[in-house]
C-alpha positions in Angstrom: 348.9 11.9 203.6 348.8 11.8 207.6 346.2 13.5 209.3 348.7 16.0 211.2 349.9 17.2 207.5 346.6 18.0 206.2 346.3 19.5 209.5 349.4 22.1 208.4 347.8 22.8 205.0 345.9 26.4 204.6 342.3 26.6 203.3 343.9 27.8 199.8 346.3 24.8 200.2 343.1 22.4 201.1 340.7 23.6 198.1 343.7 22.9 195.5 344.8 19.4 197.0 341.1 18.8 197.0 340.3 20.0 193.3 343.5 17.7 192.1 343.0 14.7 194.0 339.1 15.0 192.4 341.1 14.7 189.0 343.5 12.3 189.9 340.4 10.0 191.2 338.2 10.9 187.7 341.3 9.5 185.9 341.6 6.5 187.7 337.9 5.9 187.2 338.3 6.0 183.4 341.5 4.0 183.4 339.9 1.3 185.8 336.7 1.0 183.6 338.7 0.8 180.0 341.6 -1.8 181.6 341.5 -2.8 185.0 344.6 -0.9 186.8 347.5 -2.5 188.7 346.1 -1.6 192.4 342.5 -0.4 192.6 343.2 0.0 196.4 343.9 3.5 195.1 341.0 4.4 193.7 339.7 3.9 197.6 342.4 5.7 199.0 342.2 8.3 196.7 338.6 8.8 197.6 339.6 8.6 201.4 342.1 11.7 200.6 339.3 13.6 199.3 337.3 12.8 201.9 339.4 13.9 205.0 340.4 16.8 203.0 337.4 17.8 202.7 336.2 17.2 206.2 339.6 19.7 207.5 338.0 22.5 205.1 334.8 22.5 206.6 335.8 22.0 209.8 337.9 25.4 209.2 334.8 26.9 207.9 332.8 26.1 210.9 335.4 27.6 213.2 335.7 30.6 211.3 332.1 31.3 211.3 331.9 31.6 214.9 
């Protein structure tokens, strides 16, 4: 996902994304550590999602608050 399209998401949009892609990651954790999956490159990127994600919610917050 590019930065410019998390960009467009809303807060509700952001917490939901965030809250899925958390699953998506815990289930690639448990795949990874019973039979090592295809590409683990996703479990990074997966994290990276996550990451930005949350980094575009809080800097939401931040500009809200003031």
């Amino acid at each position: 996902m590019k930065n410019q399209d998390i960009k467009s998401l809303s807060i509700e949009e952001l917490q939901s994304r965030i809250s899925s892609e958390a699953a998506t990651l815990q289930k690639l954790k448990f795949a990874h550590a019973i039979t090592p999956i295809e590409n683990p490159a996703r479990i990074r990127a997966s994290r990276r999602l996550i990451a930005q994600l949350n980094t575009e919610l809080r800097a939401r917050q931040i500009a809200n608050s003031k």
